[in-house]
C-alpha positions as CSV (number, residue, x, y, z in Angstrom):
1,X,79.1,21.6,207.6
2,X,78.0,22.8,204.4
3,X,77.5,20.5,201.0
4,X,79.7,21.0,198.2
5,X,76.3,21.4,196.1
6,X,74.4,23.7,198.3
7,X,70.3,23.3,198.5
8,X,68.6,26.7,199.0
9,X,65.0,26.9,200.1
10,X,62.7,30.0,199.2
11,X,60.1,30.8,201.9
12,X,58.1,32.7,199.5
13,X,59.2,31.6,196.3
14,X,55.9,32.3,194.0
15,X,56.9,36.2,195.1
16,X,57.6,38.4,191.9
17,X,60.7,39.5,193.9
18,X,62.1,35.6,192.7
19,X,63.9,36.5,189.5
20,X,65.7,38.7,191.4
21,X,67.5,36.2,193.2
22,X,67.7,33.6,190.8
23,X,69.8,36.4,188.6
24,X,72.1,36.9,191.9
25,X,72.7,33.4,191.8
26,X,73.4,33.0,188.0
27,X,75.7,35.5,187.9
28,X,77.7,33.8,191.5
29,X,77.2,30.2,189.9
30,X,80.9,30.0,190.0
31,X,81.4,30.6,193.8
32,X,78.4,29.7,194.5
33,X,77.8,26.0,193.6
34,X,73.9,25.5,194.4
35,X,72.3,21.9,192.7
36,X,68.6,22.7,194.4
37,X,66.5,25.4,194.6
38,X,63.3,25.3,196.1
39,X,60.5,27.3,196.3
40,X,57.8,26.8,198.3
41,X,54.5,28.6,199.1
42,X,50.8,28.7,200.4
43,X,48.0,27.2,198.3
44,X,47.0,30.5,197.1
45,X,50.1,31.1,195.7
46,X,50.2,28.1,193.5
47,X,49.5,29.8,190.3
48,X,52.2,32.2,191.0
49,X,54.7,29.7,192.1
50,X,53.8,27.9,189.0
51,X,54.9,31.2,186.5
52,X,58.2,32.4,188.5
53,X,59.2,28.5,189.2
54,X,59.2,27.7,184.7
55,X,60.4,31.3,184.6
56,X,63.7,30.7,187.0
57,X,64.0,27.2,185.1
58,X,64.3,29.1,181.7
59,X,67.1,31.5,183.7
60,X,69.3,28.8,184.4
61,X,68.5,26.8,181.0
62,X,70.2,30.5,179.7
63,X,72.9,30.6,181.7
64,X,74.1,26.7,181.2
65,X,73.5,25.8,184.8
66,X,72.6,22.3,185.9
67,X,70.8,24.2,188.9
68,X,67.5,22.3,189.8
69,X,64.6,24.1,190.3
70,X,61.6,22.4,192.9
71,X,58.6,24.1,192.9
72,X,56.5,22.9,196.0
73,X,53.6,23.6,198.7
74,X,55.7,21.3,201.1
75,X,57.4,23.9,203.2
76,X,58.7,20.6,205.1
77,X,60.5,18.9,202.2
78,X,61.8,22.4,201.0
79,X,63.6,22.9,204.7
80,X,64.9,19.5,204.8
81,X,68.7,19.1,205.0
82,X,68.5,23.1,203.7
83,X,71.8,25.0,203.7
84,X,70.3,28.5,203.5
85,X,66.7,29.4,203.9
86,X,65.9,32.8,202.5
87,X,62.1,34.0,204.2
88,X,59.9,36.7,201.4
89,X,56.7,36.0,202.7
90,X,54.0,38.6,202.8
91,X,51.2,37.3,205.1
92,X,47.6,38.1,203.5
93,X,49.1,39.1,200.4
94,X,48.9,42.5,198.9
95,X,44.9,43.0,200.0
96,X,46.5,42.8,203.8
97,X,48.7,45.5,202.6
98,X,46.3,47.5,201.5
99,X,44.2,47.4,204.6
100,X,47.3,48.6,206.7
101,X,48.2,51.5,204.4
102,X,44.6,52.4,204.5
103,X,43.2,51.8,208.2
104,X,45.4,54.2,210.0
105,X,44.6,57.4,206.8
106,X,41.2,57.2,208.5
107,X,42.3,58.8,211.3
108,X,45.2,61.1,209.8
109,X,47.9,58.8,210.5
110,X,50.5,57.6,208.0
111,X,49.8,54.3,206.2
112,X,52.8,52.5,205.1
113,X,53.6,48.5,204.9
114,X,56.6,49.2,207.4
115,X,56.7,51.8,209.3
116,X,54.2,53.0,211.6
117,X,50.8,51.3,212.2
118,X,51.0,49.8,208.8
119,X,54.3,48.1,209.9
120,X,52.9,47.1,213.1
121,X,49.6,45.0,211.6
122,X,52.3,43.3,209.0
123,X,54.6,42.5,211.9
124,X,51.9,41.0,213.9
125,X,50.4,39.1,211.1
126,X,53.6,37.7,210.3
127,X,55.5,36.8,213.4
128,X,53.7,33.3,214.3
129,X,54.0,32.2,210.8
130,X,58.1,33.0,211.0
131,X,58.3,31.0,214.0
132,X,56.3,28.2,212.8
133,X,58.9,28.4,209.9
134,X,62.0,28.7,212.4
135,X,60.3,25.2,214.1
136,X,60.7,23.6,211.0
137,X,64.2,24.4,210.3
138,X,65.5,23.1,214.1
139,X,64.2,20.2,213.4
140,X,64.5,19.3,209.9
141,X,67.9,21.6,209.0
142,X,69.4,23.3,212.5
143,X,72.5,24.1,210.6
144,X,71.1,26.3,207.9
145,X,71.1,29.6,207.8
146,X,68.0,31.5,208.1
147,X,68.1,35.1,205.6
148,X,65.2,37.1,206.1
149,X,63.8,39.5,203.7
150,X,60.6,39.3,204.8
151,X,59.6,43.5,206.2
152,X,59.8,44.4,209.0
153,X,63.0,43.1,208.3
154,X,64.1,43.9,211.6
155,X,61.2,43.3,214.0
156,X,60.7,40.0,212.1
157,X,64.8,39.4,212.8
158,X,64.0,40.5,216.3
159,X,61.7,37.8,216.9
160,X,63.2,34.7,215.3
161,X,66.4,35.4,217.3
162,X,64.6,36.2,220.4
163,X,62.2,33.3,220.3
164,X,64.2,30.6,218.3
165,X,68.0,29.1,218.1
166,X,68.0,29.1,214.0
167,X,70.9,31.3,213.0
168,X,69.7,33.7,211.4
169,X,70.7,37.2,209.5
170,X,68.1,40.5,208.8
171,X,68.2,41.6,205.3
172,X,67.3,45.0,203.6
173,X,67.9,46.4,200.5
174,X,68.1,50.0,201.6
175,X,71.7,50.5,202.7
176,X,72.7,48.8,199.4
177,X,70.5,51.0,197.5
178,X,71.7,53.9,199.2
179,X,75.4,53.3,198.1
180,X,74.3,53.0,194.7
181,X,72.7,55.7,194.6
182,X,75.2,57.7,196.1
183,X,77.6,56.6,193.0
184,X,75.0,57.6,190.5
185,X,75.3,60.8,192.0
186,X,79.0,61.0,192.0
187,X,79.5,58.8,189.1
188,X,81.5,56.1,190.1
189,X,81.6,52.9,190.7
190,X,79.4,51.6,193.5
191,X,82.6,49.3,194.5
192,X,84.8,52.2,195.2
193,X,81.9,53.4,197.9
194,X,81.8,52.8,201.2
195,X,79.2,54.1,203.8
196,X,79.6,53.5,207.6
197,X,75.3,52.7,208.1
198,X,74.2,52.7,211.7
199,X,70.7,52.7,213.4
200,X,67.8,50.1,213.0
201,X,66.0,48.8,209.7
202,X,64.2,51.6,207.6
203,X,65.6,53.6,210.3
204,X,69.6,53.4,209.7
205,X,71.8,56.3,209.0
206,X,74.8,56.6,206.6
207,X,77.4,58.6,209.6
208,X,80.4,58.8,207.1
209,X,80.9,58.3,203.4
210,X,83.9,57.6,201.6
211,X,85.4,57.7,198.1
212,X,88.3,55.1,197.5
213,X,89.4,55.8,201.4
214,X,88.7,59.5,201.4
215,X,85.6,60.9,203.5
216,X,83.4,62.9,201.3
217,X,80.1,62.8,203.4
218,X,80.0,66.8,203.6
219,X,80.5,66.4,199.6
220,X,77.4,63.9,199.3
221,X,75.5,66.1,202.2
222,X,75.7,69.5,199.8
223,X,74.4,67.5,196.3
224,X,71.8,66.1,198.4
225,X,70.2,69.2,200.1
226,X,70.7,70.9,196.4
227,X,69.3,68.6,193.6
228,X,70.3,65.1,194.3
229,X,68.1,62.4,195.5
230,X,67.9,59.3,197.3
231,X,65.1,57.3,197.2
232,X,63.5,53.8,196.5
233,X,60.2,53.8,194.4
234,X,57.6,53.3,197.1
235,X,58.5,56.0,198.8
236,X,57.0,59.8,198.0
237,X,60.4,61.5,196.4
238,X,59.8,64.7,198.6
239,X,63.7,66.8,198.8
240,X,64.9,67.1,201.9
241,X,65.6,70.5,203.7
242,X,68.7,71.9,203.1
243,X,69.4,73.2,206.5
244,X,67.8,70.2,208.2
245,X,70.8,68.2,206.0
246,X,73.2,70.5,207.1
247,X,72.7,70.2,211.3
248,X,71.9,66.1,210.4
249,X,75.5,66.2,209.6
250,X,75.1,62.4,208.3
251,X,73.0,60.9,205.3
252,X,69.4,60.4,206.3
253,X,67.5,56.8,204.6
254,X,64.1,57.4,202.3
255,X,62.3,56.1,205.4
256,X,63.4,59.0,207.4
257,X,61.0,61.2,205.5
258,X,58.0,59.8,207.2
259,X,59.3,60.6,210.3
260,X,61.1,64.1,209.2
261,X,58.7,64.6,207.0
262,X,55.2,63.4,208.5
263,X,53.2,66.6,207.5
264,X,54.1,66.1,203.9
265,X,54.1,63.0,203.5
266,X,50.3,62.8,205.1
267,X,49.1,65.3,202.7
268,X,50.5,62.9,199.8
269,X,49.3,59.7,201.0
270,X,45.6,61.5,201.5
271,X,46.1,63.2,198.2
272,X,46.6,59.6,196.3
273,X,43.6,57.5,198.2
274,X,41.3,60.8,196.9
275,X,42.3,61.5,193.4
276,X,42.3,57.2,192.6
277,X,45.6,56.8,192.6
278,X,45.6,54.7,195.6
279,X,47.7,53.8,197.8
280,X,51.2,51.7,197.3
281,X,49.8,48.6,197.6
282,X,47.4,49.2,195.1
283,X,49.7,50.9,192.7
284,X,52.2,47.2,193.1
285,X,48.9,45.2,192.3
286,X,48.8,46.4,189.0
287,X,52.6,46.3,188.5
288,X,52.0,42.7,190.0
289,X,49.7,41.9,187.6
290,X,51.5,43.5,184.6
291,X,54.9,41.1,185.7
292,X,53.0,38.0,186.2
293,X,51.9,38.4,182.8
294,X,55.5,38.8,181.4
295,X,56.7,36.1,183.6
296,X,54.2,33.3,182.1
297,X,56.0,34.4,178.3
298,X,57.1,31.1,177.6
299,X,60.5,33.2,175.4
300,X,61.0,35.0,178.5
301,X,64.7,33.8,180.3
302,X,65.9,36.7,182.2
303,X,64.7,39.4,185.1
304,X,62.6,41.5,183.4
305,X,63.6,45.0,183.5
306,X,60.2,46.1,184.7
307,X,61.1,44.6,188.1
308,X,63.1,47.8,189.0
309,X,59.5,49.6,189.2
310,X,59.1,47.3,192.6
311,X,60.4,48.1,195.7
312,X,63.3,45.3,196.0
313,X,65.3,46.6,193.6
314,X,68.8,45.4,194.3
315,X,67.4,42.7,196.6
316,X,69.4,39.7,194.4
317,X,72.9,41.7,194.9
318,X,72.4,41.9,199.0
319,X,70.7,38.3,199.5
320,X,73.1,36.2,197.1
321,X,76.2,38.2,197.5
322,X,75.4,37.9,201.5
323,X,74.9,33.8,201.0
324,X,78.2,34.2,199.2
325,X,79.9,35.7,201.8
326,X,78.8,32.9,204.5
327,X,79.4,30.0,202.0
328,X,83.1,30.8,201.5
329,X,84.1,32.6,204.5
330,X,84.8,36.2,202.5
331,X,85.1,38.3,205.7
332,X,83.1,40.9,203.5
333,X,81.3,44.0,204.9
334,X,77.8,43.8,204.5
335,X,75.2,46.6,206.3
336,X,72.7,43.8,208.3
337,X,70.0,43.2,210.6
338,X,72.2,41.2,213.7
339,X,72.1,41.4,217.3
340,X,73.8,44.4,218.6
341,X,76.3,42.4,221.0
342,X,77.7,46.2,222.4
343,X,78.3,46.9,218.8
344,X,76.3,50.8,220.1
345,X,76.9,50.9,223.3
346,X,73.5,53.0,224.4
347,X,71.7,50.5,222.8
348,X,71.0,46.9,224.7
349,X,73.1,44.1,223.6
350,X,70.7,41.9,222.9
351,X,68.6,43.8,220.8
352,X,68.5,43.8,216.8
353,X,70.4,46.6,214.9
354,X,71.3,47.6,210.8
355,X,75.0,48.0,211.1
356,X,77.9,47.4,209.1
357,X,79.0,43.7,210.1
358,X,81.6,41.0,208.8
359,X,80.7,38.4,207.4
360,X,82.0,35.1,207.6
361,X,81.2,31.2,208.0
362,X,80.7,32.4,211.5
363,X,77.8,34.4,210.4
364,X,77.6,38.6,211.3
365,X,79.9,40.4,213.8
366,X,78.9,43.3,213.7
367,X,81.9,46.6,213.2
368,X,81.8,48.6,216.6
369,X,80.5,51.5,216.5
370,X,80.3,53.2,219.9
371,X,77.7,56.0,221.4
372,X,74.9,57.1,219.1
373,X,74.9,60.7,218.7
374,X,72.8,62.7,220.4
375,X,70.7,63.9,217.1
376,X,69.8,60.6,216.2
377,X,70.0,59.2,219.6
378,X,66.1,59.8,220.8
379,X,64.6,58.9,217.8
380,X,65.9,55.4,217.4
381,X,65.5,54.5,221.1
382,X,62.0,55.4,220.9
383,X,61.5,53.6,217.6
384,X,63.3,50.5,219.1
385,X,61.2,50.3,222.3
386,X,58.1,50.5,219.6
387,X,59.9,47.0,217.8
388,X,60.2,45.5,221.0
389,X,56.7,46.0,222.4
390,X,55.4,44.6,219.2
391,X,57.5,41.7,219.0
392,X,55.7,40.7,222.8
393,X,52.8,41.8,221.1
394,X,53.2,39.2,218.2
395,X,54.1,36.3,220.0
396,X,51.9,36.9,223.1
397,X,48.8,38.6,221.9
398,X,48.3,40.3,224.3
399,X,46.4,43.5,224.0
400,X,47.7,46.0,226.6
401,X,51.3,45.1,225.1
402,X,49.8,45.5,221.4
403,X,48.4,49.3,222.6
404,X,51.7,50.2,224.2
405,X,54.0,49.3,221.1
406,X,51.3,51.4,219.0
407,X,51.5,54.5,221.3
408,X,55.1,54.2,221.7
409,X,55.5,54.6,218.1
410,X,56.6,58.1,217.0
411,X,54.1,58.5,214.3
412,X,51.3,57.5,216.2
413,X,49.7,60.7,217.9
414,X,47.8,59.4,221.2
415,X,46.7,57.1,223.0
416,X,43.0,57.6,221.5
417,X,44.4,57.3,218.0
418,X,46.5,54.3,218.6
419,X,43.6,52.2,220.9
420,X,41.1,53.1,217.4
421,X,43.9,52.0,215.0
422,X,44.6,48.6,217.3
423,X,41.0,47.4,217.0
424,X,40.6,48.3,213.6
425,X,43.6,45.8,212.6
426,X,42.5,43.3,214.9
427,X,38.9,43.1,213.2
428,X,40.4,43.3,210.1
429,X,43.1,40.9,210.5
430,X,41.3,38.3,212.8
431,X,41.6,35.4,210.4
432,X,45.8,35.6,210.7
433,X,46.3,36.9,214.4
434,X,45.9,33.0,216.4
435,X,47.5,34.5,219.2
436,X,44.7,37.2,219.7
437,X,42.1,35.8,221.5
């Protein structure tokens, strides 16, 4: 059973993301009734935890909230008696990042923190850490709900639920983005919106889309292939092909381009590393650096707006209002990372999926959704057999299982390719990959 006043523990809570959910909170603080927030991180995140802690006190000083804010290194004493443990950790910071959008360019191959190889060295990196977290919480809080932000949302959600008995719920702030986009485009309200998402994180499809009850999805499909875009800021804005949009028949995500769009996308990413660009991660360092700086202002109360230039925009609207939903048993429809449980019936039941789900006290049921169509069918098995390999990978270390989930990944060319890419991010990464030996 929950408290009345609710304690909420950050995993991750010097992350410049952190405004962001302190705002979602503020502006729930009358159905949401939380006395303790606390974040916690690493030792070389102390300085950070430092700025966004004072920064999230002044936000609740603003807002006339009697919130306390903890700022602490002792993950322990942050999980303790926890009623909702939100995860938005990025193992080896943003230099890991870089090293996993650049290691795979050297060999042609798409470099992205996600998706891909780049995806792949994060998931690895970060799996023992989430489980070394998940430990913590069935001991010290085994009735708290775990919400993980942390990418790849839903190989990192894979893992904890496959490995662990914490109740947990995959997060991502693509589907939410997408519907608000979609009502930019239409000009409405983003309430009056609803998309029935399907598939697998960065990897989910919007099948139909609907005005105030009315399906519009061919009306949505026709601005799209013409001028309209969706998209999130790390991600090229390349348009989509018109015909392609047309025989999709359903609303594709801003991941899809790298695997619709690979060619292009390639050329871009190349294009970037030579002319000094760089490459996202080294673009978000300087907007890191520039936040930081903003966050330390000691007039500063509120999100900055220049948070939006990051990739989580949205993030405080799908974490909190999700936590909301859970707290006081909304029955809401929320687009998560939960296990399948037949919810697509060509997909295993025990595997992870992004799908429309209720949410309750009870936690995620996911909406039933039936067969996968055969256009989207192929890609997302294949995709998902690449998730599960690498979740064995992560927790085993085992290196036969880490070259399979690498060459059964669709971006990953051959076998060659993927065995070079492996043991470049295992010499790279060796100081966070334990389970390598």
């Amino acid at each position: 059973m929950m408290n009345e006043g609710l304690k909420v523990a950050v995993i991750g809570g010097g992350s410049s993301y952190t405004p962001e959910l302190i705002e979602g909170f503020i502006i729930r603080a009358k159905e949401l009734p939380v006395d303790d927030i606390y974040l916690v991180d690493i030792e070389e995140g102390k300085e950070k935890l430092s700025i966004v802690g004072e920064l999230a006190r002044r936000m609740f000083l603003k807002a006339g909230l009697k919130t306390r804010v903890h700022i602490t290194l002792d993950r322990r004493e942050a999980i303790k008696d926890a009623d909702f443990v939100i995860t938005q950790i990025r193992v080896g910071g943003l230099n890991a990042r870089a090293s996993d959008e650049i290691i795979p360019l050297r060999y042609n191959v798409i470099g992205q923190e996600t998706t891909g190889a780049g995806g792949f060295a994060k998931a690895i990196r970060t799996i023992p850490v989430i489980l070394d977290i998940c430990r913590d919480i069935e001991e010290l809080s085994p009735n708290a709900w775990l919400i993980n932000f942390t990418n790849p949302a839903g190989i990192i959600t894979e893992a904890v639920l496959k490995y662990t008995k914490v109740k947990a719920i995959g997060l991502c702030n693509v589907p939410i983005g997408i519907v608000n986009n979609v009502a930019k485009i239409l000009n409405v309200n983003s309430k009056r919106v609803r998309i029935e998402f399907v598939g697998l994180n960065h990897m989910v499809y919007g099948k139909e889309i609907y005005l105030d009850g009315q399906n519009i999805t061919s009306t949505v499909l026709e601005k799209l292939s013409d001028t309209a875009s969706i998209n999130m800021n790390n991600i090229p804005d390349l348009n989509w092909d018109k015909d392609f949009i047309y025989a999709l028949g359903m609303l594709p995500c801003p991941y899809h381009r790298y695997f619709y769009m690979t060619e292009e996308i390639l050329e871009q990413e190349i294009e970037d590393l030579k002319s000094g660009k760089g490459t996202r991660a080294q673009q978000v360092m300087k907007i890191e650096k520039d936040l930081f700086e903003k966050y330390k202002n000691p007039s500063l109360d509120e999100k900055p707006k220049e948070l939006e230039k990051r990739g989580g925009a949205y993030y405080s609207d799908a974490a909190v209002s999700l936590i909301n939903a859970i707290y006081n048993d909304k029955e809401e429809i929320h687009t998560v990372n939960v296990r399948n449980n037949g919810a697509i019936s060509n997909l295993p039941n025990d595997v992870v999926v992004e799908i429309n789900s209720v949410i309750s006290k009870a936690g995620a049921k996911p909406i039933v959704f039936g067969k996968l169509p055969i256009k989207i069918n192929g890609l997302i098995q294949q995709v998902k057999t690449y998730e599960l390999l690498t979740v064995e990978a992560g927790v085993t270390g085992d290196y036969y299982t880490a070259l399979m989930a690498l060459t059964a990944n669709p971006l990953i060319p051959s076998v060659k390719i993927a065995k070079k890419i492996l043991n470049d991010i295992l010499v790279q990464n060796k100081d966070y990959l334990p389970q390598f030996k």
